[in-house]
C-alpha positions in Angstrom: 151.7 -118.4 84.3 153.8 -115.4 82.7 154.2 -115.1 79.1 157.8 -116.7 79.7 157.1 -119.5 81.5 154.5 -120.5 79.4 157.0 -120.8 76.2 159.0 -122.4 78.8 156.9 -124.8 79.3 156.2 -125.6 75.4 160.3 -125.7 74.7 160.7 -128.2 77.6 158.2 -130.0 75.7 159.1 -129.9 72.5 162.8 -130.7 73.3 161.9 -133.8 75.5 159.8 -135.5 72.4 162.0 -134.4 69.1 165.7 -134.5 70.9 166.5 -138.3 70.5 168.0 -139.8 73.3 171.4 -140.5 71.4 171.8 -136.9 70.7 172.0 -135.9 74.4 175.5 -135.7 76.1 178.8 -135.3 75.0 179.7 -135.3 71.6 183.3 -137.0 70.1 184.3 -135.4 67.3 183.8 -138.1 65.0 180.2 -137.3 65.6 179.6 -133.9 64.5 177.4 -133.1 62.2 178.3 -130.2 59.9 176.1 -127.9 57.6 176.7 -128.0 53.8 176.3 -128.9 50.3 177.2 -132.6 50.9 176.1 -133.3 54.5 176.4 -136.8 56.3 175.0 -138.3 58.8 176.0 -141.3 60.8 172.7 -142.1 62.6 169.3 -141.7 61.6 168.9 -140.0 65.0 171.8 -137.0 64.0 169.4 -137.0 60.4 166.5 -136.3 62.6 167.6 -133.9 64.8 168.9 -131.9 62.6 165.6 -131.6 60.4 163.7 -131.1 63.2 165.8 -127.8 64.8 166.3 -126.8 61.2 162.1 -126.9 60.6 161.8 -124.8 63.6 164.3 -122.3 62.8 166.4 -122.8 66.2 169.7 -122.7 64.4 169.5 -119.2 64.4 166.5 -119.0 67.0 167.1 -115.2 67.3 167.5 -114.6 63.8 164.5 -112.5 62.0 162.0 -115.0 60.4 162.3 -113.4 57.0 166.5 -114.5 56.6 165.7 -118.5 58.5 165.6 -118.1 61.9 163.3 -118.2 64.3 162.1 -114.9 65.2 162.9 -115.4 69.4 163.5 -112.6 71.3 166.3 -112.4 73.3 164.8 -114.2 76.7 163.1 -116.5 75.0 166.7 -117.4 73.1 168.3 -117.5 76.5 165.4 -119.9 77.3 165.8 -122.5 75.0 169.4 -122.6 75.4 169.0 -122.9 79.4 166.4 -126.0 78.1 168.9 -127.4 75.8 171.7 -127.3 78.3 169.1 -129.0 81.0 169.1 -131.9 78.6 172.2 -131.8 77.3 171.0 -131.5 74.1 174.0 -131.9 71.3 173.9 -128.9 68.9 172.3 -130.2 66.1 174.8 -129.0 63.8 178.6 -127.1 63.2 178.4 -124.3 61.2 181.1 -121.0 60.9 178.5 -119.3 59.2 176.2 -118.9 62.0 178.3 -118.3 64.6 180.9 -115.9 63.1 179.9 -114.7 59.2 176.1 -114.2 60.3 176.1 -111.7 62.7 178.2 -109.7 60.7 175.9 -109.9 57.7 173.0 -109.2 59.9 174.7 -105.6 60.9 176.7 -104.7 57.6 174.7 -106.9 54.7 172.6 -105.2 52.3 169.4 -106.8 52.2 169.9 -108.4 48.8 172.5 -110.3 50.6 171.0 -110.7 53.3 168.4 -112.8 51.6 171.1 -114.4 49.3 173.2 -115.6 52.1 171.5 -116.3 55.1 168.3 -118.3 54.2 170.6 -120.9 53.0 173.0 -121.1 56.0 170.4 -121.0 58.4 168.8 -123.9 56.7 172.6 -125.1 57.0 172.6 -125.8 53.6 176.2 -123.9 52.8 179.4 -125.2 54.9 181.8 -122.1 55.7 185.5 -121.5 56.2 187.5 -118.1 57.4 190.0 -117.1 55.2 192.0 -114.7 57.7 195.2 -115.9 58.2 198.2 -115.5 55.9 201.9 -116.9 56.3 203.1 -113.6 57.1 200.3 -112.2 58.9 199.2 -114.0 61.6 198.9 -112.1 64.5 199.7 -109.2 62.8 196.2 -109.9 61.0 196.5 -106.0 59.0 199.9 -106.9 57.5 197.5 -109.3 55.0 199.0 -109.6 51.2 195.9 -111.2 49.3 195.2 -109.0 46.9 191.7 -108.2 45.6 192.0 -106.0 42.1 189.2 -104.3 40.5 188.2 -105.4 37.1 184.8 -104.6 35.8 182.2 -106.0 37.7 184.6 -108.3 39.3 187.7 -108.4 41.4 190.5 -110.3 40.7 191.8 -112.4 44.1 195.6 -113.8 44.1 197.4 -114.9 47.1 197.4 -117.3 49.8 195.5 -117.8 53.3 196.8 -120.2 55.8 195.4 -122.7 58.7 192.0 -122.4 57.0 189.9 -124.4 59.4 188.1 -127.0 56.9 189.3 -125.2 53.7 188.9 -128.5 52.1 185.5 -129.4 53.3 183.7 -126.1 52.9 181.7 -124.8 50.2 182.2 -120.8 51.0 184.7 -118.9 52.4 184.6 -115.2 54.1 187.8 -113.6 53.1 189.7 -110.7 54.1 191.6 -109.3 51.2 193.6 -106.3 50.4 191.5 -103.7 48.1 193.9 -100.3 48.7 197.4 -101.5 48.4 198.5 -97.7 48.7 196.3 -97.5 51.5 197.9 -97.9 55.5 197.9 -101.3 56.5 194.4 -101.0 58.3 192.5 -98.5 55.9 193.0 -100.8 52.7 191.3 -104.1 53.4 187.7 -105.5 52.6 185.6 -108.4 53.5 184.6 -111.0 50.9 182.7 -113.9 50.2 183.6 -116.3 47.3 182.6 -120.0 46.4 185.3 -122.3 47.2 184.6 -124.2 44.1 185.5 -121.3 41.7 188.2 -121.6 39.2 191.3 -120.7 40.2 191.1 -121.6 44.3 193.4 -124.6 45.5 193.2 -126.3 49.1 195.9 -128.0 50.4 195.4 -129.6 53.9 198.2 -129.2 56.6 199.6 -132.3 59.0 200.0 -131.3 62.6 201.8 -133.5 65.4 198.7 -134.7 67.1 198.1 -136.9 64.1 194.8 -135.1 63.0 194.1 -131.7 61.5 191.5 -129.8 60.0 193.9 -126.5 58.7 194.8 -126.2 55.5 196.2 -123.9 53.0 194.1 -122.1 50.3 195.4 -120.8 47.1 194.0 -118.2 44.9 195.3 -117.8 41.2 193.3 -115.0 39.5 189.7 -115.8 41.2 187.3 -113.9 40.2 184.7 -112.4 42.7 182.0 -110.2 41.8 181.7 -107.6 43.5 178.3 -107.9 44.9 180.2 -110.1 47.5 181.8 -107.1 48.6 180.5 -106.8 52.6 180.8 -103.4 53.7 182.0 -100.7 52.0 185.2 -101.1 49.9 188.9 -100.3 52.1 186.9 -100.5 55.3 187.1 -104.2 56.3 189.2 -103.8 58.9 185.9 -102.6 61.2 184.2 -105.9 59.7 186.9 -107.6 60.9 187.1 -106.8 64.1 183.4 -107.4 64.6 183.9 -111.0 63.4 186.8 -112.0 65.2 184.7 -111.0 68.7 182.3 -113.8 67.4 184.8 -115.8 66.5 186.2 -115.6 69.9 183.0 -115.8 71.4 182.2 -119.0 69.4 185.4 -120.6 70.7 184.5 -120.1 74.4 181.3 -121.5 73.8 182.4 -124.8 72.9 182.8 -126.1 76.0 179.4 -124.3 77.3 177.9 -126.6 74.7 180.1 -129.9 74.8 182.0 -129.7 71.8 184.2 -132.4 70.7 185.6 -134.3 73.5 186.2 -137.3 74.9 187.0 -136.6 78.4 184.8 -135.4 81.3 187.9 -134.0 83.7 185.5 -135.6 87.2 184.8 -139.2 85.1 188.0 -139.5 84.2 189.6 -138.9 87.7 187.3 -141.2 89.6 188.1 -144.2 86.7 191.9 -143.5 86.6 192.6 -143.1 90.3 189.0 -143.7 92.3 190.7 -143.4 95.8 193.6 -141.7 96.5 196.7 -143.1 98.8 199.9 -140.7 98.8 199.8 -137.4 99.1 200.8 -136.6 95.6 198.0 -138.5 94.7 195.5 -136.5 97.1 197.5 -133.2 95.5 196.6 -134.2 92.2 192.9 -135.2 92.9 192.5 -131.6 94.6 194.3 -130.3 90.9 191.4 -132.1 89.4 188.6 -130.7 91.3 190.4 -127.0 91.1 190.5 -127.6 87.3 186.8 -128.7 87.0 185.3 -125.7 89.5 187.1 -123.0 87.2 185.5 -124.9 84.2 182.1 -124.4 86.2 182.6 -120.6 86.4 183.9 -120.5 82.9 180.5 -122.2 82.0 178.7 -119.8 83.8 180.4 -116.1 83.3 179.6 -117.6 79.4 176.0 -117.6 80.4 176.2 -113.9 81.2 178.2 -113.2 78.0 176.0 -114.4 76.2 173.1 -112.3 78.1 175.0 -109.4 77.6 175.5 -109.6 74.2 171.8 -110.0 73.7 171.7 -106.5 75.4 173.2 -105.2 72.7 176.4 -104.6 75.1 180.1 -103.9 74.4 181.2 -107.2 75.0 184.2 -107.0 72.5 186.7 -106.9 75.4 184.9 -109.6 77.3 185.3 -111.8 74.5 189.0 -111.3 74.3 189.0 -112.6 78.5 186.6 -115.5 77.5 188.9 -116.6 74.7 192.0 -116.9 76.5 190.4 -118.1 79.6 188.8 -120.9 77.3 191.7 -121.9 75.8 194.3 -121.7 78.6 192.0 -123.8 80.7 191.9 -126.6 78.0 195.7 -126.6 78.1 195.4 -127.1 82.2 192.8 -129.8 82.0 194.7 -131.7 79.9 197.6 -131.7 82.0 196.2 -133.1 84.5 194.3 -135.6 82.8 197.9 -136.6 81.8 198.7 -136.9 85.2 195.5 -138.6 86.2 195.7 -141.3 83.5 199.2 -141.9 84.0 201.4 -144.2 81.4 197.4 -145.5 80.1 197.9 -141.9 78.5 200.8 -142.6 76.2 198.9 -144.6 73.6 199.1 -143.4 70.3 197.9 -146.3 68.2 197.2 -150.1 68.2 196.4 -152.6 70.9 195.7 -152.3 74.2 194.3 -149.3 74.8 190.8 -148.0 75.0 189.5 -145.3 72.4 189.5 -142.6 75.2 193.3 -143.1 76.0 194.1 -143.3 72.1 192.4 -140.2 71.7 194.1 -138.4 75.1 197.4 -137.4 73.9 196.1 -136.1 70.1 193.8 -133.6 71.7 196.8 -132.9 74.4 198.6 -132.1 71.7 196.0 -130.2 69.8 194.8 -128.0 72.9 198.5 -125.9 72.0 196.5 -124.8 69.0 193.8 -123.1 70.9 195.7 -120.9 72.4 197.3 -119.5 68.8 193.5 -119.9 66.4 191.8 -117.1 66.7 194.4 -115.1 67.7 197.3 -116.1 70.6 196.5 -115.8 74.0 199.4 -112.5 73.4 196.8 -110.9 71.1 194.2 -111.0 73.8 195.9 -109.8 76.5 197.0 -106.8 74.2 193.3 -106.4 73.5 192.3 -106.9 77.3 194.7 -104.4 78.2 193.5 -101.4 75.5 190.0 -102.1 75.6 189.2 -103.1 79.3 192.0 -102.1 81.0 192.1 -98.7 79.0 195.9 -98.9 79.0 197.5 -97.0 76.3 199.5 -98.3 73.4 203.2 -99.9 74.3 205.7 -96.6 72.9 
């Protein structure tokens, strides 16, 4: 038996005793277990699991031992996840940091914060939040106002950031802020960190039409950062940036890959709804279904060969972009038809009568329009696709 296949072997093993049976399958969104100063868990199972990956340093399996993870190689990362998605394994916790703030560390970081910063979040000990995002600069990300002046050993933060994914819950924040106001737009931003607890930072969260929402708005009124929590060098963010929002992108895809939160398995819900189908609008709209659910299959698997790639140490920048809109425009499809499929059992919004699942339907409808704008608009990435695929040049 090869090298490989023996740690096969031992992962298959170790997943089958220490994943609880509860913690395998899909997983609602009211069950997600997030990283962070005050943690909760619902079950003693989600308590368990968690302690259990975390002990084993498989939240960041390929991370070097010395910062929390678990010191895998690359193949032997791509084995446990193949293990994991054999089982169905839930992830055994949400966490920004790790999928988005982390990497970035790992390539830019000094190694005093290195050790500062990613021990703890590995141990998922630290909840994160992206601080992007400003009313005025959205999609024009560069065009960013928050200010970051120099004072002492400190900078002094004022401004504003804007659909700040769990601003309210989160104990840390990864900022970008404007250090070179004289500076072009691109040349005269930096990358932060800041405890969301410090004087001076407000969170306010922001209602959306589906009911639910975890934006908010963050307020910053003379915060005071050292500058130790200055990543990168100062007035050249903008590169940090960039790398960031490819794992951002790349963290979105992978949400479905690893059944993040929803209710509504497209094939279970078709065969409940409308088991055997009479007209031919109905047979049109079981064939819509099974079209939707085979391009979430090759989604689910071109993933698997992202993420390969990217272990390869691979340009997958551009690839992200395709991954993100793909993702996001087939969330919007799916629920479409799951519309359709449910019919008027889909129009319940609150009260009697209808089952959690067809309560929750139209709120996640209505919240899959938001996937396609977070993390940049499904515009930005075709822009991106086009320039750094496609090799088009720039619109004159």
């Amino acid at each position: 038996m090869s090298n490989i296949e023996q740690f096969r072997h031992e992962v298959r093993a170790w997943l089958e005793t220490n994943c609880p049976q509860s913690m395998r399958g899909l997983m609602p969104a009211d069950e997600m277990v997030w990283g962070g100063r005050d943690i909760e868990f619902q079950t003693e199972d989600q308590r368990l699991w968690f302690e259990r990956m975390r002990d084993k340093g498989w939240f960041c399996p390929d991370w070097p031992v010395e910062y929390g993870g678990g010191g895998l190689s690359a193949e032997q990362t791509s084995v446990l996840e193949a293990e994991m998605r054999r089982l169905r394994c839930r992830p055994p916790q949400i966490n920004l940091g790790i999928w988005m703030l982390g990497p970035v560390l790992l390539e830019f970081g000094t190694e005093a914060q290195k050790r500062e910063l990613l021990p703890p979040m590995a141990r998922g000990e630290v909840r994160w939040c992206q601080g992007f995002s400003e009313p005025n600069a959205g999609s024009d990300l560069a065009s960013l106002q928050t200010s970051a002046r120099s004072d002492g050993d400190d900078f002094v933060v004022n401004g504003t950031k804007i659909w700040t994914s769990y601003g309210d819950k989160s104990d840390w924040m990864y900022a970008l802020v404007r250090t070179g106001p004289k500076e072009p737009k691109h040349a005269g931003i930096s990358l932060i960190v800041l405890d969301m607890h410090s004087p001076g930072v407000t969170v306010t969260p922001i209602d959306l039409i589906s009911g639910k929402s975890s934006f908010c708005q963050v307020f910053f009124d003379d915060v005071r950062v050292p500058k130790a929590q200055l990543i990168g060098e100062i007035n050249e963010g903008w590169a940090l940036a960039k790398a960031l929002l490819g794992h951002e992108r790349r963290a979105m895809s992978k949400f479905s890959e690893i059944s993040l939160p929803t209710h509504f398995d497209l094939l279970e819900t078709l065969f409940t709804y409308l088991p055997e189908p009479a007209t031919p609008s109905e047979m049109a709209l079981h064939q819509r279904a099974i079209n939707c659910r085979m391009e979430e299959h090759a989604f689910e698997l071109t993933q698997r060969r992202l993420n390969e790639a990217g272990r390869a140490r691979q340009d997958i920048s551009g690839l992200m972009a395709i991954q993100k809109l793909v993702h996001t425009e087939q969330e919007k499809d799916k629920f479409e038809v799951l519309l359709d499929v449910m019919g008027h059992r889909a129009l319940g919004w609150e009260g009697d009568g209808f089952s959690e699942r067809e309560l929750a339907l139209t709120h996640t409808w209505l919240n899959s329009f938001t996937q396609s704008i977070a993390g940049g608009t499904s515009e930005v990435q075709l822009n991106v696709i086009a320039k750094r695929v496609l090799g088009l040049p720039e619109a004159k």
